[in-house]
PyMOL Python script that loads the backbone (N, CA, C, O; Angstrom):
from pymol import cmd

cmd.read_pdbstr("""\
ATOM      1  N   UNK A   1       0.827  -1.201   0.000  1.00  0.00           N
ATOM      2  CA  UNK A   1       0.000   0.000   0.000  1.00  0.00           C
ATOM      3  C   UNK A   1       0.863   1.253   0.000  1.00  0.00           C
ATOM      4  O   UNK A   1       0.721   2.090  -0.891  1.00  0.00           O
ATOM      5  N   UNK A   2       1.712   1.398   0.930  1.00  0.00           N
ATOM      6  CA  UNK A   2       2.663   2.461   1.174  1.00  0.00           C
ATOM      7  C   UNK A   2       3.249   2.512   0.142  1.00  0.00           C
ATOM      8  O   UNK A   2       3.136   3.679  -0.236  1.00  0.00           O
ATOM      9  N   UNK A   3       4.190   1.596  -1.028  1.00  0.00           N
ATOM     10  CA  UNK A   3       4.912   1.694  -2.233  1.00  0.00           C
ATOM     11  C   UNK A   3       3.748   2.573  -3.120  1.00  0.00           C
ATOM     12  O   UNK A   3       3.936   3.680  -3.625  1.00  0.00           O
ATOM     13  N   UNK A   4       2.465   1.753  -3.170  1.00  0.00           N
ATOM     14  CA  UNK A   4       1.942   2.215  -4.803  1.00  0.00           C
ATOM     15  C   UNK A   4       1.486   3.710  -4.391  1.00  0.00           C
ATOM     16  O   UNK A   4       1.465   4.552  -5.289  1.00  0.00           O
ATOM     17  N   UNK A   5       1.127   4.075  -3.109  1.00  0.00           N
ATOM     18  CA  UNK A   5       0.886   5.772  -2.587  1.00  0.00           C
ATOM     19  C   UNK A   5       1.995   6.666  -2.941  1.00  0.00           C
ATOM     20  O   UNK A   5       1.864   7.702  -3.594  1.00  0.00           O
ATOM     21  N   UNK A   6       3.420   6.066  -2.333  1.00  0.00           N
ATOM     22  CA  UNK A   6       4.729   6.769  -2.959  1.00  0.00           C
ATOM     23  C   UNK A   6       4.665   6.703  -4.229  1.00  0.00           C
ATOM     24  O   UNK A   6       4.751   7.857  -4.649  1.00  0.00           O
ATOM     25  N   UNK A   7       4.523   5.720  -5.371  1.00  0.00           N
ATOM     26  CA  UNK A   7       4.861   6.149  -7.003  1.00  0.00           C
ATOM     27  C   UNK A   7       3.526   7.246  -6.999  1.00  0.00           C
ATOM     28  O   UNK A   7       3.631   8.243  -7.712  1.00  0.00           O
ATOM     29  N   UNK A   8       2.345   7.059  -6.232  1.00  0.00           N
ATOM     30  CA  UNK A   8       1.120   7.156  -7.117  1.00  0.00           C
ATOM     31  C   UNK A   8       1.762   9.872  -6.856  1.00  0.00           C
ATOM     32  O   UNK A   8       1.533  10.806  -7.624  1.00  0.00           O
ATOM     33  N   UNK A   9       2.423   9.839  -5.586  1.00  0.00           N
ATOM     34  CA  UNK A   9       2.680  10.810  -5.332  1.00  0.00           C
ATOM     35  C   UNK A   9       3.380  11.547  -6.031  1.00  0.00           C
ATOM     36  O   UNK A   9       3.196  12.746  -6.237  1.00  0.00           O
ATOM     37  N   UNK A  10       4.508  10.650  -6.572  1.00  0.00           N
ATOM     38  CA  UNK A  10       5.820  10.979  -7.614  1.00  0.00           C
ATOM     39  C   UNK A  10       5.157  11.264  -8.930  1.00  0.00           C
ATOM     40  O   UNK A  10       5.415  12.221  -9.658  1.00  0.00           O
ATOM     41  N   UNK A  11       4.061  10.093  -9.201  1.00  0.00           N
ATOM     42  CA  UNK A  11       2.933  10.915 -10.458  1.00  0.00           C
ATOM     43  C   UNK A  11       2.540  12.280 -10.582  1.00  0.00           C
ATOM     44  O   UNK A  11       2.869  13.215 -11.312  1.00  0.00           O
ATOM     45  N   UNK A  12       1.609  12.084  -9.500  1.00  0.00           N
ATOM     46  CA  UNK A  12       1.584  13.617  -9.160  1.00  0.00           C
ATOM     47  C   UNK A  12       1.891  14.830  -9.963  1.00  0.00           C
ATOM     48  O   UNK A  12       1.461  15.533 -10.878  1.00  0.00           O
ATOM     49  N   UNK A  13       3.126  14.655  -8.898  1.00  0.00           N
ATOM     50  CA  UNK A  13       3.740  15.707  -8.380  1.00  0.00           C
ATOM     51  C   UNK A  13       4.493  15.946 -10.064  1.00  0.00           C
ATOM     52  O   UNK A  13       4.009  16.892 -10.685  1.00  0.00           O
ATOM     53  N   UNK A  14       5.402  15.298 -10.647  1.00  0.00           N
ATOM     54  CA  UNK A  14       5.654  15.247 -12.449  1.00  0.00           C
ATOM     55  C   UNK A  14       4.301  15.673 -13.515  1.00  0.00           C
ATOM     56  O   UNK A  14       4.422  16.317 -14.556  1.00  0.00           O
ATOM     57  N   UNK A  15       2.945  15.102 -12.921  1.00  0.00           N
ATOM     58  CA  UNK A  15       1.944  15.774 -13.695  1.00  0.00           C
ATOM     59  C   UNK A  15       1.646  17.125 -13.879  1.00  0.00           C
ATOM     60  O   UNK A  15       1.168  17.723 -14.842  1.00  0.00           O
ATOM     61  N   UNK A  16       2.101  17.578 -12.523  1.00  0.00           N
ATOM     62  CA  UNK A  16       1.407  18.778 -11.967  1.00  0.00           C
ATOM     63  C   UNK A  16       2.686  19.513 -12.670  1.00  0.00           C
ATOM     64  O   UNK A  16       2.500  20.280 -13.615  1.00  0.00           O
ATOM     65  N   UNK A  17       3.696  19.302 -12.278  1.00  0.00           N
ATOM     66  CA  UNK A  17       4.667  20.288 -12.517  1.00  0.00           C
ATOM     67  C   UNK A  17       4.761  20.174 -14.039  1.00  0.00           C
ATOM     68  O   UNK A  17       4.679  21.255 -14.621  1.00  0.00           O
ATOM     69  N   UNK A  18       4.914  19.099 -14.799  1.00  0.00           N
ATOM     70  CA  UNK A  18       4.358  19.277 -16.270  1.00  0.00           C
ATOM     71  C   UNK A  18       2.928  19.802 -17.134  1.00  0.00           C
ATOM     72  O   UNK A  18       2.919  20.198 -18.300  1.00  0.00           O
ATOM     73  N   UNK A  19       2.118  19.722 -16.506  1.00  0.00           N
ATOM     74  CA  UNK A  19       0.603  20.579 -16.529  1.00  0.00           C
ATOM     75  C   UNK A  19       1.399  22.173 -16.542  1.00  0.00           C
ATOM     76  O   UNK A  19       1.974  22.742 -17.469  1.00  0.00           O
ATOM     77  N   UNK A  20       1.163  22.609 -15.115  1.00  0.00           N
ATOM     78  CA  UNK A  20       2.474  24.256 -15.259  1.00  0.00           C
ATOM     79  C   UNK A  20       3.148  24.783 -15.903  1.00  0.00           C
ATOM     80  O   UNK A  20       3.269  26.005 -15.980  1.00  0.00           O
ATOM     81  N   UNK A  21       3.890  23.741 -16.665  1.00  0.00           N
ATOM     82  CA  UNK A  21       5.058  24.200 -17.832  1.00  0.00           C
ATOM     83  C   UNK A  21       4.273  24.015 -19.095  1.00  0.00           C
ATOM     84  O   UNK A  21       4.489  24.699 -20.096  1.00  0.00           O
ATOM     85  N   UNK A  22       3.205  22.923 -19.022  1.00  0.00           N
ATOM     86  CA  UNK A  22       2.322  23.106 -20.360  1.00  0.00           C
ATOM     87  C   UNK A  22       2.227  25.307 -20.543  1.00  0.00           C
ATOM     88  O   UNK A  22       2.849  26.166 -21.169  1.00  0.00           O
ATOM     89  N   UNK A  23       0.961  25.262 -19.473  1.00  0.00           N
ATOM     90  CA  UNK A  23       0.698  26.107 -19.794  1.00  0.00           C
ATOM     91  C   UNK A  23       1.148  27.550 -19.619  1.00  0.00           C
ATOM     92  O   UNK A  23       0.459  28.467 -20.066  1.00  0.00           O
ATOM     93  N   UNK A  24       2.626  27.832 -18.788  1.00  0.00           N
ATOM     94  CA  UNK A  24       3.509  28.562 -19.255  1.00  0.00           C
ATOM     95  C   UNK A  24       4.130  28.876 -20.705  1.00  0.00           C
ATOM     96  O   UNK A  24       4.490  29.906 -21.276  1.00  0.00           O
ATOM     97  N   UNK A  25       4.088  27.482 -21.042  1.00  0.00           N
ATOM     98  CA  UNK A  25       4.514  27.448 -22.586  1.00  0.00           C
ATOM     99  C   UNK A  25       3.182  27.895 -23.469  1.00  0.00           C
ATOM    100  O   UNK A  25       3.435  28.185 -24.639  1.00  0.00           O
ATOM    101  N   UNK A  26       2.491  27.941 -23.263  1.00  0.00           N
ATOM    102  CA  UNK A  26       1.356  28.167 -23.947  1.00  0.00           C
ATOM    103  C   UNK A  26       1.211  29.754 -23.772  1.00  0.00           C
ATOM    104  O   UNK A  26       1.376  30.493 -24.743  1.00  0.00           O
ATOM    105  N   UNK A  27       0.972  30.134 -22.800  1.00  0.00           N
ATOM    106  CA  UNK A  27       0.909  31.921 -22.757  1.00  0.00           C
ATOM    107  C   UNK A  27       2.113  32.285 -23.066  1.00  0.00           C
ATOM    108  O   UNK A  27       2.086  33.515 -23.064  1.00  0.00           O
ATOM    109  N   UNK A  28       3.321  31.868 -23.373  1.00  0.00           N
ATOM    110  CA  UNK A  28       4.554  32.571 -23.816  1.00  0.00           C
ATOM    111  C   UNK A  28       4.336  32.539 -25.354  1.00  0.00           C
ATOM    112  O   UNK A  28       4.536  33.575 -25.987  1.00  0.00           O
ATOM    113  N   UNK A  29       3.947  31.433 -25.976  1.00  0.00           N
ATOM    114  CA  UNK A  29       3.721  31.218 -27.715  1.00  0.00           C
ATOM    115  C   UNK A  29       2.688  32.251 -27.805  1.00  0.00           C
ATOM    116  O   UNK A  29       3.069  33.415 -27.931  1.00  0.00           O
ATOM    117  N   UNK A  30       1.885  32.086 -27.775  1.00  0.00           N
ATOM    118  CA  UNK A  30       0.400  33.000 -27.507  1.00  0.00           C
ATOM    119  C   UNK A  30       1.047  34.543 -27.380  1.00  0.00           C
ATOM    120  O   UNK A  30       1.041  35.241 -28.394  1.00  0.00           O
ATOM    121  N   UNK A  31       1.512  34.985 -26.340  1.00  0.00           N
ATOM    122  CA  UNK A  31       1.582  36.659 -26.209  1.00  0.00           C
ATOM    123  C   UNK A  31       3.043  36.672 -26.459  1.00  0.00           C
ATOM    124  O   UNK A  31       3.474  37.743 -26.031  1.00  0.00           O
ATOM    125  N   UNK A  32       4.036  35.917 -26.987  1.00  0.00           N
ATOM    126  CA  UNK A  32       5.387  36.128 -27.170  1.00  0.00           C
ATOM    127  C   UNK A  32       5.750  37.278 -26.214  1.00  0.00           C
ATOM    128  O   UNK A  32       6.274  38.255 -26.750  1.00  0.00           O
ATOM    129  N   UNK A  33       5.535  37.322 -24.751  1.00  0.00           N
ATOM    130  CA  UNK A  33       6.245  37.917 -24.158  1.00  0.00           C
ATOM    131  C   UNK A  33       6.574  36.394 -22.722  1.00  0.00           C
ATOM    132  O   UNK A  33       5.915  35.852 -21.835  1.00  0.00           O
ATOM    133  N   UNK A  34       8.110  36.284 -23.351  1.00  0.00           N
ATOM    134  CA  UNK A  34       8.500  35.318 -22.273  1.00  0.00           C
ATOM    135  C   UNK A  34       8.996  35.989 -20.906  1.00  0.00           C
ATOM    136  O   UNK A  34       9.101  35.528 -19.770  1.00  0.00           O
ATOM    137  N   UNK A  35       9.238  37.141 -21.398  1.00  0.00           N
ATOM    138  CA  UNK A  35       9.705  37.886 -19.786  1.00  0.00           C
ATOM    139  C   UNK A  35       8.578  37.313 -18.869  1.00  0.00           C
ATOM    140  O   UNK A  35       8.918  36.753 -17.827  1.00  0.00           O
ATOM    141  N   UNK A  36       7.150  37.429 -19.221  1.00  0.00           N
ATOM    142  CA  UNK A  36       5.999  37.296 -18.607  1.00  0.00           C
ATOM    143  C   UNK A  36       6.160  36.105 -17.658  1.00  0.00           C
ATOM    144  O   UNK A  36       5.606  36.249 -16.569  1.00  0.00           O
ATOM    145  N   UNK A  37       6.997  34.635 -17.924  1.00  0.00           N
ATOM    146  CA  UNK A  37       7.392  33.349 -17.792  1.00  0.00           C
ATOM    147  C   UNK A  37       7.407  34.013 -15.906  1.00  0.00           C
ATOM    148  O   UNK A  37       6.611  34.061 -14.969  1.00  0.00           O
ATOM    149  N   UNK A  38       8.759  34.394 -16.171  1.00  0.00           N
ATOM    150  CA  UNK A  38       8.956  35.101 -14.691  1.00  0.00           C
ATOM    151  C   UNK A  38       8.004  35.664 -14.164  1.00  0.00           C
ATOM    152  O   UNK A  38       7.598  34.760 -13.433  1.00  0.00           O
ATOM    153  N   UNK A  39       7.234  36.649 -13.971  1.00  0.00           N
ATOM    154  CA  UNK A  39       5.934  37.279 -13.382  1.00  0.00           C
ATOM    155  C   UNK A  39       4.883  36.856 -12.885  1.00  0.00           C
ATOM    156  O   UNK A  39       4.050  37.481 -12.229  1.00  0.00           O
ATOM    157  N   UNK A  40       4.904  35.116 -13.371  1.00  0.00           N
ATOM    158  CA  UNK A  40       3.769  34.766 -13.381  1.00  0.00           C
ATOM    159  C   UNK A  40       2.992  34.234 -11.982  1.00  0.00           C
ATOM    160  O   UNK A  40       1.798  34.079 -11.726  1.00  0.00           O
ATOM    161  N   UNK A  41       4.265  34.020 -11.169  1.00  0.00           N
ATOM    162  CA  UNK A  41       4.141  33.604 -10.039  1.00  0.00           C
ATOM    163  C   UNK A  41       3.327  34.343  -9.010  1.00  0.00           C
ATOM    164  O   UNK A  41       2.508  33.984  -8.164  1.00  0.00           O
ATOM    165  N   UNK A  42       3.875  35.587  -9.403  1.00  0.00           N
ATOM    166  CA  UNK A  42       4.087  36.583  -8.252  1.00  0.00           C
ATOM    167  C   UNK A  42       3.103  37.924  -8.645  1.00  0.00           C
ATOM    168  O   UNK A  42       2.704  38.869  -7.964  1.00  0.00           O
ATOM    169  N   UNK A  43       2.924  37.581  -9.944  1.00  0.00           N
ATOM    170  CA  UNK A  43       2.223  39.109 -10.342  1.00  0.00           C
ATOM    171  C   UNK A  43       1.335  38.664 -11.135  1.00  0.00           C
ATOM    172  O   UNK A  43       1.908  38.010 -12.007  1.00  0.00           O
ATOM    173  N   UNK A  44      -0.177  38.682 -11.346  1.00  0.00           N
ATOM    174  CA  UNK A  44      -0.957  38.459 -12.456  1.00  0.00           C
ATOM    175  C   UNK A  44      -0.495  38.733 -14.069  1.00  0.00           C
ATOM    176  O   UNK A  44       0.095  39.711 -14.529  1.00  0.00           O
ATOM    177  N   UNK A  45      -0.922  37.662 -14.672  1.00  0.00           N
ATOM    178  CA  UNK A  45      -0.889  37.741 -16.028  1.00  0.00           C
ATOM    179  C   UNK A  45      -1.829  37.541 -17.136  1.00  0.00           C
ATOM    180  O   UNK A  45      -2.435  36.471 -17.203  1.00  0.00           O
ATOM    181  N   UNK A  46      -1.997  38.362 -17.921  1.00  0.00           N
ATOM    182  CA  UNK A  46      -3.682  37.714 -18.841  1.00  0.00           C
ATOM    183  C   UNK A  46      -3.314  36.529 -19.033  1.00  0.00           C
ATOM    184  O   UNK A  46      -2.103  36.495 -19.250  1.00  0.00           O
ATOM    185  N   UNK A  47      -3.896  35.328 -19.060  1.00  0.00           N
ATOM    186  CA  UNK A  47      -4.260  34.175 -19.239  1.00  0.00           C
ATOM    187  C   UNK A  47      -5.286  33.465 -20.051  1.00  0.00           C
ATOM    188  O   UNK A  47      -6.154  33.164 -19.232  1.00  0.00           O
ATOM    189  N   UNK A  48      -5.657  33.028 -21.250  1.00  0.00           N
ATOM    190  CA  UNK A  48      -6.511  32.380 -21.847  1.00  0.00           C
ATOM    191  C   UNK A  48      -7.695  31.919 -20.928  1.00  0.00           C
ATOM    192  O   UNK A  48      -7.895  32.793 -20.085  1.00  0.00           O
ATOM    193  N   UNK A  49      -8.137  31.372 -20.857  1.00  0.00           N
ATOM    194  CA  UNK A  49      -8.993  29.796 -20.464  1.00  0.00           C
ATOM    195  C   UNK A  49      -8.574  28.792 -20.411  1.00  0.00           C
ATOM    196  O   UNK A  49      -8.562  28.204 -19.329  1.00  0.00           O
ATOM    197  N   UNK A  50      -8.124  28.272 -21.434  1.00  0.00           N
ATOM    198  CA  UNK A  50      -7.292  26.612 -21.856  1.00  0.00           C
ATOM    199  C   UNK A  50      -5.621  26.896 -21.036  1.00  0.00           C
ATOM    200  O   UNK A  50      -5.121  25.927 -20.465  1.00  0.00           O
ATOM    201  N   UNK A  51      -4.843  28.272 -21.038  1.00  0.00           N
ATOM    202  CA  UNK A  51      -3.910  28.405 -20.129  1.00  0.00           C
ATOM    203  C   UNK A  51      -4.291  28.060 -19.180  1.00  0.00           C
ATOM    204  O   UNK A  51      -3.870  26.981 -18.763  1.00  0.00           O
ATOM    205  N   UNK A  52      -5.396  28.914 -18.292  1.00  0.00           N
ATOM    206  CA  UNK A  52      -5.111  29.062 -17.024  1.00  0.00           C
ATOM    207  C   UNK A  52      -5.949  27.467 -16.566  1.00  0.00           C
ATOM    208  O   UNK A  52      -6.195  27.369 -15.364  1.00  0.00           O
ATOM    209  N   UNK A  53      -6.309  26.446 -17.331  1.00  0.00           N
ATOM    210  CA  UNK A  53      -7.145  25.852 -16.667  1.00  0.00           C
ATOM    211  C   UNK A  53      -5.875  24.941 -16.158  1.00  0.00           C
ATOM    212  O   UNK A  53      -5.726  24.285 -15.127  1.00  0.00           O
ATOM    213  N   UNK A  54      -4.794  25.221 -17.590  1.00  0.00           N
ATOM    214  CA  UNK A  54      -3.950  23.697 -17.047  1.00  0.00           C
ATOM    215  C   UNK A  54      -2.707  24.159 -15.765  1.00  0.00           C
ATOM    216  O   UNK A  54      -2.025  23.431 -15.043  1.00  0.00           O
ATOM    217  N   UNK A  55      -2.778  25.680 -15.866  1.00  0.00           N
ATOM    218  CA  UNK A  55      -2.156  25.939 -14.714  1.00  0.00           C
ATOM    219  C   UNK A  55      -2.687  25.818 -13.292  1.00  0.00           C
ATOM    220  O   UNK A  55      -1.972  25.878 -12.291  1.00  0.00           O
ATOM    221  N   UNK A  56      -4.238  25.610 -13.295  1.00  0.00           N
ATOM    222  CA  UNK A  56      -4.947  25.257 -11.948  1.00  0.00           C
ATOM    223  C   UNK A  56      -4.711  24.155 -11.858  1.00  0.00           C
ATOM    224  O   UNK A  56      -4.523  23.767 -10.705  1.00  0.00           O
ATOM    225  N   UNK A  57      -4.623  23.319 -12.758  1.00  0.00           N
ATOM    226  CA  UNK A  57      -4.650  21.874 -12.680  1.00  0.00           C
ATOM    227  C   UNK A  57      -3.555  21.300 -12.132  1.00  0.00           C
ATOM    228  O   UNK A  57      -3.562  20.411 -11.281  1.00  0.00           O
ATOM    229  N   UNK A  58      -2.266  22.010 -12.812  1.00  0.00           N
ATOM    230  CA  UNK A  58      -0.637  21.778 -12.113  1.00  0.00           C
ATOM    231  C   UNK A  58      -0.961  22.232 -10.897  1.00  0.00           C
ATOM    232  O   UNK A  58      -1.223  21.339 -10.092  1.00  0.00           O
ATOM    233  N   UNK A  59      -1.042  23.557 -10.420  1.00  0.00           N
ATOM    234  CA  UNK A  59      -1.012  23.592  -9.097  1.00  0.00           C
ATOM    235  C   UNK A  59      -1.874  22.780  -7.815  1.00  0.00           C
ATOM    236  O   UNK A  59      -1.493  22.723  -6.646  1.00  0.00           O
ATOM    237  N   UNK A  60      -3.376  22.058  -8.486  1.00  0.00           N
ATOM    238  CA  UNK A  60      -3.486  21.420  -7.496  1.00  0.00           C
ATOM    239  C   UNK A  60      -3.168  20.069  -7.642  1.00  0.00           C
ATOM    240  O   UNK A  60      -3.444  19.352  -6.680  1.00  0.00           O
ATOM    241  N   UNK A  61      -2.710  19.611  -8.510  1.00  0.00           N
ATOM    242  CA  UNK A  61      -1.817  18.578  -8.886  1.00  0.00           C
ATOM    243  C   UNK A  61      -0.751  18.311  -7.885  1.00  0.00           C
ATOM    244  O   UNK A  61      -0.669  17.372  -7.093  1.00  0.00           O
ATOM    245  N   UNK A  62       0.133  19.426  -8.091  1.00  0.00           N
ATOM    246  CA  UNK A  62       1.113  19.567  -6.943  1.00  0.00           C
ATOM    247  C   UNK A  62       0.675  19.507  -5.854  1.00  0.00           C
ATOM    248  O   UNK A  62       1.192  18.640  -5.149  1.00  0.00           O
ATOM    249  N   UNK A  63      -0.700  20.556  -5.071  1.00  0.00           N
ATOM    250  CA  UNK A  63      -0.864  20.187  -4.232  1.00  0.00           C
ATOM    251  C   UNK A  63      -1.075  19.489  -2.978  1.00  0.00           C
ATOM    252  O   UNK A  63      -0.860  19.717  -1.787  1.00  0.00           O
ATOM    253  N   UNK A  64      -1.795  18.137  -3.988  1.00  0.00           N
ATOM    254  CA  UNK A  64      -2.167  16.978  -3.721  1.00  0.00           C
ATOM    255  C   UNK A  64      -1.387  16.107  -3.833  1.00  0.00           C
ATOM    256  O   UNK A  64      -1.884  14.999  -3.629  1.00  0.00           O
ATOM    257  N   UNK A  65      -0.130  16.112  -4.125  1.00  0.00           N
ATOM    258  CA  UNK A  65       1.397  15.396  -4.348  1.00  0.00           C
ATOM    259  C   UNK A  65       1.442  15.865  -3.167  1.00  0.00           C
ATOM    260  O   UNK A  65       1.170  14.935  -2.407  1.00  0.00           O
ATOM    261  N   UNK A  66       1.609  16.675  -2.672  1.00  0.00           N
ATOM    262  CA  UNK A  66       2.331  17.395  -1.192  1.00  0.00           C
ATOM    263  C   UNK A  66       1.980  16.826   0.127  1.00  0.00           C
ATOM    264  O   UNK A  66       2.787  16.581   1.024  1.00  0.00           O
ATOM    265  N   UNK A  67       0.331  16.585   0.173  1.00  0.00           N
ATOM    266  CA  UNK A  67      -0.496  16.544   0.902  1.00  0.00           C
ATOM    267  C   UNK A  67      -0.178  15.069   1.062  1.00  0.00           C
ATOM    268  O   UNK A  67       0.101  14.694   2.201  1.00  0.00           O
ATOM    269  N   UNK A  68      -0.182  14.170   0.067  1.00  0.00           N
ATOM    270  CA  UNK A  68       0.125  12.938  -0.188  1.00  0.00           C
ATOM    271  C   UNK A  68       1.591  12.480   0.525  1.00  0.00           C
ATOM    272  O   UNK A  68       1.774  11.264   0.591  1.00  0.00           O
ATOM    273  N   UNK A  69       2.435  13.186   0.954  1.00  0.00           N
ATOM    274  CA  UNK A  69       3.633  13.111   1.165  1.00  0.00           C
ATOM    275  C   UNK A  69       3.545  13.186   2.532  1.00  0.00           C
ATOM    276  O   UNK A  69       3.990  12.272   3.227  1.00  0.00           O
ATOM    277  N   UNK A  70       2.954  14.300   3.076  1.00  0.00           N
ATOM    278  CA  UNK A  70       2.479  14.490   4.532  1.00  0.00           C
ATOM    279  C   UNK A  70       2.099  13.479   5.394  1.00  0.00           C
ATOM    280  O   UNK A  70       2.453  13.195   6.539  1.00  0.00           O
ATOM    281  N   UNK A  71       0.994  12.798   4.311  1.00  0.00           N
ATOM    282  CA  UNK A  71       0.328  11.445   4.563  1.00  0.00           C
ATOM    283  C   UNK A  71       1.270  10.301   4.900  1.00  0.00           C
ATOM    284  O   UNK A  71       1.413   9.570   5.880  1.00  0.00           O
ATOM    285  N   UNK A  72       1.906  10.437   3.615  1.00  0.00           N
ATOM    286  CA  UNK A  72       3.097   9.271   3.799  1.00  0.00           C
ATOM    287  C   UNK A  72       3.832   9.163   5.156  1.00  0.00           C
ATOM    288  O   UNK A  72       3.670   8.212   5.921  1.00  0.00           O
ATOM    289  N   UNK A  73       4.562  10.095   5.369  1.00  0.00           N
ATOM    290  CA  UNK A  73       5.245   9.807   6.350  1.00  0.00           C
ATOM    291  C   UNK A  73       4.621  10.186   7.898  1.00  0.00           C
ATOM    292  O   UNK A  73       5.235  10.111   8.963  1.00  0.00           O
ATOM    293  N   UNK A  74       3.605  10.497   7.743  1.00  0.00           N
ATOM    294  CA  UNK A  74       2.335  10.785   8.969  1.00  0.00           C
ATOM    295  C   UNK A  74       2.345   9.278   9.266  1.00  0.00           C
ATOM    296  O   UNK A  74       3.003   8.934  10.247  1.00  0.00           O
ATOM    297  N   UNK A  75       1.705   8.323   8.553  1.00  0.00           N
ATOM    298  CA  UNK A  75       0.684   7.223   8.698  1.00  0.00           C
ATOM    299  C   UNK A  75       1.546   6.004   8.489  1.00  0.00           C
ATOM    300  O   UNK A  75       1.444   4.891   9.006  1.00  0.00           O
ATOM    301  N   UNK A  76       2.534   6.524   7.499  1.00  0.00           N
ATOM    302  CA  UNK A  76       3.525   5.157   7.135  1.00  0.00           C
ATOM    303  C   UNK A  76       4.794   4.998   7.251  1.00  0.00           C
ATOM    304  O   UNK A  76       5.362   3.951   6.937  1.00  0.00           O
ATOM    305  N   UNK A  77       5.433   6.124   7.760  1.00  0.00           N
ATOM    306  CA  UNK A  77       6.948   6.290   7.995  1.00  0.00           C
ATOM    307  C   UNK A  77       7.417   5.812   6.988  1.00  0.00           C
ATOM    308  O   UNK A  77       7.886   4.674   6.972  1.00  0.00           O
ATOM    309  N   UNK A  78       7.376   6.633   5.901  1.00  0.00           N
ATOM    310  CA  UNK A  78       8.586   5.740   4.861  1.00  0.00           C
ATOM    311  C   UNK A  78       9.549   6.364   4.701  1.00  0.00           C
ATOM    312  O   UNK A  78      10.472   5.913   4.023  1.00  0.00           O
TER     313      UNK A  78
END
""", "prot")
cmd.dss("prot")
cmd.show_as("cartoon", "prot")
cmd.util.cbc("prot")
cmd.orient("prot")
């Protein structure tokens, strides 16, 4: 149980952070301003729809990688 929770986290957490870079890459092609790449964190940026959905998606992607990790070593000491 504890193994397939650890890969199922490592999924995750690679989805999420690849979801993010999807759609970074996507508003940089789109408004060819890559400076924007940087900003995005920290400062609003116009965003599509189809951008911003896959950037919600990475972030709670990640989230739930995180949370999952918490779990892990909460409940299962690994």
């Amino acid at each position: 149980m504890d193994f397939t929770l650890f890969w199922l986290e490592k999924v995750l957490l690679v989805a999420g952070i690849l979801s993010i870079l999807t759609s970074m890459y996507m508003y940089g092609r789109r408004s060819s301003d890559w400076s924007g790449l940087v900003t995005m964190f920290f400062k609003r940026v116009q965003m599509n729809i189809a951008e911003y959905k896959w950037y919600r998606i990475g972030v709670a992607l990640v989230l739930v990688a995180v949370v999952l990790k918490v779990a892990l070593y909460t409940f299962f000491l690994v």
